[in-house]
Each structure stands twice: as structure tokens, then as C-alpha cells.
N, C-alpha and C positions, 0 to 999 in steps of 0.2 A: 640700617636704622631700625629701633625697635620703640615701641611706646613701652612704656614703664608706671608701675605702680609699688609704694611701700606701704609692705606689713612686716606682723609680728609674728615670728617662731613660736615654736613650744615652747624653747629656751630664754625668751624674749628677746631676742637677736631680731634688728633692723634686715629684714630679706628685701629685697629690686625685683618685680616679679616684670622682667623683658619680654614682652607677646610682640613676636614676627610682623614685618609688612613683607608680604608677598605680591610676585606676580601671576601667582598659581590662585584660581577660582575655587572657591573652598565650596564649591560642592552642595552647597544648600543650607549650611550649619548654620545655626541662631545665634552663633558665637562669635560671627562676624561681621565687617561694616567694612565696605568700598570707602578708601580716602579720595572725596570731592576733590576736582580740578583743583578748587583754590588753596588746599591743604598742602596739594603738592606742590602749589608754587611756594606759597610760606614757607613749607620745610627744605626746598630745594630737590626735589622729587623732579625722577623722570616724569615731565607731562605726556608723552606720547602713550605709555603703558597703564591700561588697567590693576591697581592695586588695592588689596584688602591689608586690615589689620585684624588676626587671626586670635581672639581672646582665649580659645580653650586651650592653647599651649603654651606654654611658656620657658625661658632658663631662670631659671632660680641663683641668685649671686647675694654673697653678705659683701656691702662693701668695704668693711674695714680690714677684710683679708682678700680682696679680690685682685686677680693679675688683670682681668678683661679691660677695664678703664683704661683710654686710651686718654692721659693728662692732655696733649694737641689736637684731638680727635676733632673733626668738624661736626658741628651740633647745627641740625635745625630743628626747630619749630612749627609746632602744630598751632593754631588759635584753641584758644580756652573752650570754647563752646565744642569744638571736634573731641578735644583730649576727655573732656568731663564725662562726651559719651562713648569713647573708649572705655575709661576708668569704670565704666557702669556697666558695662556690658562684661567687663573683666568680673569684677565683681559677682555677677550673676555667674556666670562660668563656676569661679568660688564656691558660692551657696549652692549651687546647681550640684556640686563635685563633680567636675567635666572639665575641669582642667588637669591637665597632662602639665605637671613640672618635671626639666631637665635640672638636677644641680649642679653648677656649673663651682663648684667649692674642692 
């Protein structure tokens, strides 16, 4: 499972900037945020394990050439208020230039 954010290329190409949920402790980096108990239930997340979502890395995906999209893939769900401050903390990562993208193209 990854959270997700869309921007724009150089090209103006729609880019999916995918930043990781791990079970590995990121180490002290301002770039991340432990997903709360209830987040994990909403998404269907293991509740037993500690997990972060790691904003300063990311895969980089266009999707109108992407093989990764799994069309039956199970989706869950974050609540709005969690995702918003993912999407922020992404962001900063951004302006920061501290995010590491893979292209995954």
C-alpha cells in the first residue's frame, strides 16, 4: 500500500508521486508520520505492527503509460484528515528537495 500524490512534470505529464508505508522506523526524519491505530483499521492495515508513511521517497509513475495499476487490486482507505497530512508533509519533502524519486516509467 502506498499514499499517493498528483503533480506536474516538466513536460506537463500528470506524475503519482507513491511514498511507502513501512514497518521499518525511519530513524528520526521529519519526513515521516506513524499511521494512528484507526488509520489502520480504515485501510485494512496490519493492527499489530508499528507503521510509518515515509514522504521523502517516493516511485514516480505517469498513468497513462503505467503497467503498475493493478485494475482488481484491493484499495483501502485512509480518512481525509490523515491523507491531507500526509499530502503536507509530502509536499514539504518537495520544497525541501529531500525527496528521493524512483521512476518507475
Amino acid at each position: 500500500m502506498a499514499m499517493t500524490l498528483l503533480t506536474r512534470n516538466a513536460a506537463g505529464e500528470t506524475e503519482v508521486l507513491m511514498v511507502p508505508i513501512t514497518s521499518q522506523a525511519p530513524g528520526g526524519s521529519p519526513f515521516a508520520m506513524e499511521v494512528p491505530d484507526i488509520e489502520k483499521r480504515r485501510a485494512g492495515l496490519d493492527q499489530h505492527l508499528r507503521l510509518w508513511v515515509v514522504t521523502d521517497e517516493a516511485n514516480i509513475d505517469l498513468p497513462e503509460r503505467s503497467f503498475y495499476f493493478e485494475p482488481d487490486g484491493r484499495l483501502g482507505a485512509f480518512g481525509l484528515q490523515f491523507t491531507k497530512a500526509v499530502q503536507a508533509l509530502m509536499i514539504q519533502a518537495l520544497k525541501a528537495r529531500k525527496l528521493k524519486g524512483t521512476s518507475r516509467r
